[in-house]
Structures are given as structure tokens and as C-alpha cells.
C-alpha positions in Angstrom: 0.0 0.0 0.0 1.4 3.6 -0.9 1.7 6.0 1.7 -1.0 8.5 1.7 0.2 11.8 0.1 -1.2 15.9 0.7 -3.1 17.8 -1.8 -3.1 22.0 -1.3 -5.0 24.2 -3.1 -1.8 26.1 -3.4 1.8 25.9 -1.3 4.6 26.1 -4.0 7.2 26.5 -1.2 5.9 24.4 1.6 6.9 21.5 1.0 9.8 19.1 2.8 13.3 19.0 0.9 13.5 16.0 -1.1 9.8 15.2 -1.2 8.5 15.0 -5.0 5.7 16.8 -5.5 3.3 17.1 -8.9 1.8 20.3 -10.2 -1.8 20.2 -11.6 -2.4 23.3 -13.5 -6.0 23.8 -15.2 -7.6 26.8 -17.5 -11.1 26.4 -17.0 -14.3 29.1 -18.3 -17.1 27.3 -16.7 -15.3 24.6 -14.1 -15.8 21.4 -15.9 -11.9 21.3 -16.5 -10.9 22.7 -12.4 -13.2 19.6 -11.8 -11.7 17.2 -13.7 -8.2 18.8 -12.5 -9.5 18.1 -8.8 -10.6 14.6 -9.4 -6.8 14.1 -11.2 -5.1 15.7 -7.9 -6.8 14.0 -5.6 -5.9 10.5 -7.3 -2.5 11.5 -7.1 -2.7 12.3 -3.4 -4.7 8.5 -3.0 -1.2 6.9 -4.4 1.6 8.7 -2.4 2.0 12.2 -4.3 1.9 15.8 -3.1 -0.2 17.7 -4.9 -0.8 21.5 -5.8 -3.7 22.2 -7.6 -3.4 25.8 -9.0 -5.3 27.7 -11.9 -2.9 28.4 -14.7 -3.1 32.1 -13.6 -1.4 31.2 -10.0 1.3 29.6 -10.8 4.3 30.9 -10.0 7.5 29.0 -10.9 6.7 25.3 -12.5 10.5 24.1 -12.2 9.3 24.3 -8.7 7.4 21.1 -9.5 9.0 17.3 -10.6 6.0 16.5 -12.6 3.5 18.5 -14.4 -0.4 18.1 -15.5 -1.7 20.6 -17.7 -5.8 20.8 -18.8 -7.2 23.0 -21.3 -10.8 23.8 -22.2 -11.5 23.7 -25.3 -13.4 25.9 -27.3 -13.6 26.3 -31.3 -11.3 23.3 -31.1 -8.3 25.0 -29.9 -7.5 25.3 -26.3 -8.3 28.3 -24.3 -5.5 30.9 -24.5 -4.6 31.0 -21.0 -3.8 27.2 -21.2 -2.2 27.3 -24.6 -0.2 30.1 -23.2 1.3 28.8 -20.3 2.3 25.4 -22.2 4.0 27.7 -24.8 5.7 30.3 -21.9 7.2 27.7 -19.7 7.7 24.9 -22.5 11.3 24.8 -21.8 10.8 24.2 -17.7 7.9 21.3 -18.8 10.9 19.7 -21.0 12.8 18.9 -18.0 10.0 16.7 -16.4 7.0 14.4 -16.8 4.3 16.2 -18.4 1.1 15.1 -18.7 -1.8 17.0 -21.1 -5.7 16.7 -20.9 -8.5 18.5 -22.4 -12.4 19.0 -21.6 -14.5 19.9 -24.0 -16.4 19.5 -27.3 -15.8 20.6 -31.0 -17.2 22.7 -32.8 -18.5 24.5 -30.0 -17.8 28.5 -30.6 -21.3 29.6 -31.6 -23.0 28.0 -28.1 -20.5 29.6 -26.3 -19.8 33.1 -28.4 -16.3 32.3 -28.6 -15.2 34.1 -31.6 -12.7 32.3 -33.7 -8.7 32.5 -33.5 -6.4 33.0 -36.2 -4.2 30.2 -37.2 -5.4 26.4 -37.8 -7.0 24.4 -35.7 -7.4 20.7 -34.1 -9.7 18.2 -35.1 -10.4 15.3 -32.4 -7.6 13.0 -34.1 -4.8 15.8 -34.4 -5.5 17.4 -30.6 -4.8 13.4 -28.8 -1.3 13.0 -31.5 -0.4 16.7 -30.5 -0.8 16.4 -26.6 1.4 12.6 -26.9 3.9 14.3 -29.2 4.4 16.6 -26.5 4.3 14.4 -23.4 7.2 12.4 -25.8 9.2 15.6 -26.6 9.2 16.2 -22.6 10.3 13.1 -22.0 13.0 12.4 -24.6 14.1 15.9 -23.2 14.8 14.2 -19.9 17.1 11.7 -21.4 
């Protein structure tokens, strides 16, 4: 049986040296993905890990972090730009660790939700699952 871990809502620099602790991140509009990003964190803390569970607009320093999970809603098939943006920002620190992606959402979604449409192309189901593993693989090849 695996020790029991400790989820926070947020405490970056709280935790004992040496103890490994997992960052779930989340960009959320309505809160389907923060509840899907609890559900995830709390799991984690079932099998052994610490946990912080911060909005993509709280986090601080990432590297603080050895593993990451990032979630993105999705609207218009892209993610939202918070989440896209802080994958892009602290790509480099995410290299360095496990990474793990998720989304929550539909396609094709942008005229229930009046979310006007982005420049640039966008994901269709089959493209946004082979993006998120290419980049979970380019983080961990990184590591090597």
C-alpha cells in the first residue's frame, strides 16, 4: 500500500526537501476542467503524491514542480489561451519533467459559447490526442 500523500489548493514553497511533488495546473471558463483537475489531484494524493492544484493564472515557478499536469478547455477546437499560453511560456521548464496533457470539451462549440474564432489552424479530435502525446514524448525524450 502507498503512503498516503497531501493535496493543497496552493503551497509552491511548503513543502519538505527531497519530497517529489506534482503540479496540476488547469484553465477552465465554466469549471468542468478545475473539476476534472481536482478529481486528477486528488488520485495522485490516493497513491503517495503531493499535490498543488493551481489555476494556470497562480502559478508561480513550474521548475518548482517534478511532474506537471496541464488541462485545457476547449473551445472552437483549440484550447483556451490561458492554457495554450502557459504550455507555450514555460515549454522549456515542462521539457525537464514528466508532463502530462488533458483537455475538456467538445468541437465545434464556438457559436454555443460566443467564442469568436482565432487565427491560425485548428485541431480536429484526431490531431489534438497526437499533438498532446507528441508533446508528453518531446518532454520526456528531453529528460534523457
Amino acid at each position: 500500500m502507498l503512503p498516503t500523500g497531501h493535496l493543497t489548493e496552493s503551497d509552491p514553497n511548503g513543502r519538505p526537501p527531497g519530497e517529489p511533488s506534482v503540479l496540476v495546473t488547469y484553465a477552465s471558463r465554466f469549471g468542468s476542467t478545475r473539476g476534472v483537475a481536482k478529481r486528477i489531484a486528488a488520485r495522485l494524493t490516493e497513491h503517495g503524491s503531493r499535490v498543488e492544484l493551481n489555476s494556470v493564472d497562480e502559478v508561480d515557478d513550474e521548475s518548482a514542480y517534478d511532474a506537471v499536469v496541464v488541462g485545457g478547455a476547449v473551445f472552437n477546437r483549440r484550447w483556451m489561451p490561458e492554457g495554450e499560453g502557459f504550455v507555450r511560456r514555460n515549454l522549456g521548464a515542462l521539457a525537464g519533467r514528466p508532463v502530462w496533457l488533458f483537455s475538456v470539451g467538445t468541437f465545434g462549440d464556438s457559436k454555443r459559447f460566443n467564442v469568436p474564432p482565432r487565427g491560425g489552424p485548428t485541431l480536429d479530435e484526431h490531431e489534438h490526442r497526437r499533438a498532446s502525446t507528441r508533446h508528453c514524448r518531446i518532454a520526456r525524450s528531453k529528460q534523457a
